[in-house]
PyMOL CGO cylinders between C-alpha atoms (Angstrom):
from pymol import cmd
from pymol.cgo import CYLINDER

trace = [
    CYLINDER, 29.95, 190.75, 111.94, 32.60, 191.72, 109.40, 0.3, 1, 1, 1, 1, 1, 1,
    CYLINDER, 32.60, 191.72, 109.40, 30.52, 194.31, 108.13, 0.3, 1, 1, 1, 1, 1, 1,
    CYLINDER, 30.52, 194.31, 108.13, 30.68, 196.09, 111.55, 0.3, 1, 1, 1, 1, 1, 1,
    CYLINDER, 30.68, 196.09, 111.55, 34.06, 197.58, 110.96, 0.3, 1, 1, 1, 1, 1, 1,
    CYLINDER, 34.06, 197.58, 110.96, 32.29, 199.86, 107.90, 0.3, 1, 1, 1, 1, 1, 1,
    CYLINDER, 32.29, 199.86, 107.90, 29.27, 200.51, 109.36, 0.3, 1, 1, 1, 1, 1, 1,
    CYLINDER, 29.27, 200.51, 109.36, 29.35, 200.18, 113.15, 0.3, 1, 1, 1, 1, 1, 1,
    CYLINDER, 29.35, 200.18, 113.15, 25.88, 198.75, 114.94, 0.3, 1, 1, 1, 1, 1, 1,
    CYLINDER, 25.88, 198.75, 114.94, 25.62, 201.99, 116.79, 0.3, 1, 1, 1, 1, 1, 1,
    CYLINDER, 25.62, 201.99, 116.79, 25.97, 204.19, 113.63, 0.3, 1, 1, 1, 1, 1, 1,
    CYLINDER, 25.97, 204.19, 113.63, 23.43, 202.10, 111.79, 0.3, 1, 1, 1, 1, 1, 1,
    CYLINDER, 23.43, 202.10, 111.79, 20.83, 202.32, 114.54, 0.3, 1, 1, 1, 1, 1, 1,
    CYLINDER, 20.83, 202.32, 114.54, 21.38, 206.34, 115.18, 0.3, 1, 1, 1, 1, 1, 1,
    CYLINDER, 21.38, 206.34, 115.18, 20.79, 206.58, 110.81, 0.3, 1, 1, 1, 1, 1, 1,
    CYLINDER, 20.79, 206.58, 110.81, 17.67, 204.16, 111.46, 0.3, 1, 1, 1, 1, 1, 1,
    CYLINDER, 17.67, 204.16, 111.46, 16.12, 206.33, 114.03, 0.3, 1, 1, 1, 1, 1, 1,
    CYLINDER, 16.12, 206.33, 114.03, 17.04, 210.03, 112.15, 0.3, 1, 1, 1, 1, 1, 1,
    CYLINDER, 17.04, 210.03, 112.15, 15.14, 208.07, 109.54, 0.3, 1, 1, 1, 1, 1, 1,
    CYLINDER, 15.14, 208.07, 109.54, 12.32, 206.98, 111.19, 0.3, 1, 1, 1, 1, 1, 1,
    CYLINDER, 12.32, 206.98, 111.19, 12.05, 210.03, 113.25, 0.3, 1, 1, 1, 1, 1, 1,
    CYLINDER, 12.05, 210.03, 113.25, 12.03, 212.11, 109.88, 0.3, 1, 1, 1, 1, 1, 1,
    CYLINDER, 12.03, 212.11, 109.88, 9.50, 209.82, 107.64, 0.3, 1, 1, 1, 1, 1, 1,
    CYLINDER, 9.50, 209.82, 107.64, 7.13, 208.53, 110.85, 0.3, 1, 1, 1, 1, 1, 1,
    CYLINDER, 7.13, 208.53, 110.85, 8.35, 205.42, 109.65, 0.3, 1, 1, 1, 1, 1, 1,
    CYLINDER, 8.35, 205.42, 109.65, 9.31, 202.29, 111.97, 0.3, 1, 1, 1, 1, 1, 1,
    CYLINDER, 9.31, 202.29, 111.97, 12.05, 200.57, 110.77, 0.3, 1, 1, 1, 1, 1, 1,
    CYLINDER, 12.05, 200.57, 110.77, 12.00, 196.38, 109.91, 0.3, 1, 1, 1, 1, 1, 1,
    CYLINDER, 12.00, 196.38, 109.91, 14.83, 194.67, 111.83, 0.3, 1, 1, 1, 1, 1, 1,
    CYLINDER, 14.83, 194.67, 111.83, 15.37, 191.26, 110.07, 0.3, 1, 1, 1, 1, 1, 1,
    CYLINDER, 15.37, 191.26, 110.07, 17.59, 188.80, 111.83, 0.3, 1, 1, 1, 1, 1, 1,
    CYLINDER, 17.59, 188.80, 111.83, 18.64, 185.84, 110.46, 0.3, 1, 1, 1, 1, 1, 1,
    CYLINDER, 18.64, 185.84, 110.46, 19.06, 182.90, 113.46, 0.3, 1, 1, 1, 1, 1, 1,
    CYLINDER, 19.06, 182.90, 113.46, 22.27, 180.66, 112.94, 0.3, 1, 1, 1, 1, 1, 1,
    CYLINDER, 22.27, 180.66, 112.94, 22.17, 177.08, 114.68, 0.3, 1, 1, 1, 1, 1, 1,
    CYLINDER, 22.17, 177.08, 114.68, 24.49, 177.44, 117.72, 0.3, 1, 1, 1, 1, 1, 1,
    CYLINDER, 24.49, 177.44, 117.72, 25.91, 181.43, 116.41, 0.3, 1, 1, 1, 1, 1, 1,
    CYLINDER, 25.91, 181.43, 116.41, 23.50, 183.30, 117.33, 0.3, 1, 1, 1, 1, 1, 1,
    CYLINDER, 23.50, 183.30, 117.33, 20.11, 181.42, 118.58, 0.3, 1, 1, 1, 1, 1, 1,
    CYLINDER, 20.11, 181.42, 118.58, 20.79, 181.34, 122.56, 0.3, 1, 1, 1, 1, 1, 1,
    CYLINDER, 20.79, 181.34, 122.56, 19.13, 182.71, 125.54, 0.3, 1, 1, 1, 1, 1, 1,
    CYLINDER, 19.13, 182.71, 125.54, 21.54, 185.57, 125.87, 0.3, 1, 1, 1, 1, 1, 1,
    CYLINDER, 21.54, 185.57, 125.87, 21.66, 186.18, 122.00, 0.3, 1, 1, 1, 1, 1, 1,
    CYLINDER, 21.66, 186.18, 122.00, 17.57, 186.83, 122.75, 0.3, 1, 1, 1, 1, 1, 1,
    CYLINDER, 17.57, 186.83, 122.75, 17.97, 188.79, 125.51, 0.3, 1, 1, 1, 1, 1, 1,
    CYLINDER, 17.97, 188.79, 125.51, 20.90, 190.78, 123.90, 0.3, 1, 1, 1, 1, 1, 1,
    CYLINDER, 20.90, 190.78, 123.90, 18.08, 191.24, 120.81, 0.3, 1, 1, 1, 1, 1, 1,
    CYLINDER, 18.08, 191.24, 120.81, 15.67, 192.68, 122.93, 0.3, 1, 1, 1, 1, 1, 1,
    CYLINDER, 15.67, 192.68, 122.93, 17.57, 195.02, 124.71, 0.3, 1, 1, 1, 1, 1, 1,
    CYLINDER, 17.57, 195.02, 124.71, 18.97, 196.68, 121.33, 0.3, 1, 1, 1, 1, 1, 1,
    CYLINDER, 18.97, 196.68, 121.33, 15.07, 196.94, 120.10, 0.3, 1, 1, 1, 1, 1, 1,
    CYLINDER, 15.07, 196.94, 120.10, 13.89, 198.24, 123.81, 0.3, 1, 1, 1, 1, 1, 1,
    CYLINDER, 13.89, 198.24, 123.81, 16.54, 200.52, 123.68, 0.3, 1, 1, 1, 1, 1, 1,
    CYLINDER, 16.54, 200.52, 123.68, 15.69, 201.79, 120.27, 0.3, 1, 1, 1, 1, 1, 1,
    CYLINDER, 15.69, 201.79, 120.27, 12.48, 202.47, 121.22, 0.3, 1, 1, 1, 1, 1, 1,
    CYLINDER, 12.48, 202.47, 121.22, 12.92, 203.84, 124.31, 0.3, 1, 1, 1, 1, 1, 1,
    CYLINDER, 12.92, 203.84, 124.31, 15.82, 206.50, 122.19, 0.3, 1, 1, 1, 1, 1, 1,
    CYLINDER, 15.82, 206.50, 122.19, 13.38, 207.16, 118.89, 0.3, 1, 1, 1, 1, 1, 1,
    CYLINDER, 13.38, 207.16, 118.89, 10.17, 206.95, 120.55, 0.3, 1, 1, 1, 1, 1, 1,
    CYLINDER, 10.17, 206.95, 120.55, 9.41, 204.49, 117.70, 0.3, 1, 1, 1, 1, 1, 1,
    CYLINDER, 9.41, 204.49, 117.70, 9.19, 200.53, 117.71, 0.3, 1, 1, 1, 1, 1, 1,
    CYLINDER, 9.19, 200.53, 117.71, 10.72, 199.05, 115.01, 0.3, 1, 1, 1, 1, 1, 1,
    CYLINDER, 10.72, 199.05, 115.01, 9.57, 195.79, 113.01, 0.3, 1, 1, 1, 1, 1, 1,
    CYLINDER, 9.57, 195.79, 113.01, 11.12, 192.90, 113.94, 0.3, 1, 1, 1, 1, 1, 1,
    CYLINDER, 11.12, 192.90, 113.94, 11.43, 189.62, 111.74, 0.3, 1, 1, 1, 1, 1, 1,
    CYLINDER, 11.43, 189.62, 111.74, 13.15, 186.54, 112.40, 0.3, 1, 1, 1, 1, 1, 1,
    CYLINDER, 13.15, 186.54, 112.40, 14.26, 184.34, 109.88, 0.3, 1, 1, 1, 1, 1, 1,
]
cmd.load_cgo(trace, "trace")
């Protein structure tokens, strides 16, 4: 995403889990599914890694909404 270049995926989800981490929190994950982008098997997969992984980091499981 375009946005990536100001606020890179890995920086956002190391803020997320300081956050989470500090308030008990869990985050909420929205993801918005785009015909043929971003709605495969391996865009799936790669989704549920990145929350697995999350989890397994924070020791918290975030919220996860698809749109």
């Amino acid at each position: 995403m375009p946005i990536d270049g100001a606020h890179p995926l890995a920086s956002v989800m190391e803020a997320a889990g300081e956050h989470a981490r500090a308030t008990g929190h869990a985050p909420m994950f929205a993801y918005t599914l785009l015909a043929g982008h971003n709605d495969g098997d391996d865009d799936a997969a790669a989704l549920a890694d990145l929350v697995l992984d999350f989890a397994r980091t924070h020791g918290v499981r975030p919220r996860l909404s698809l749109i």
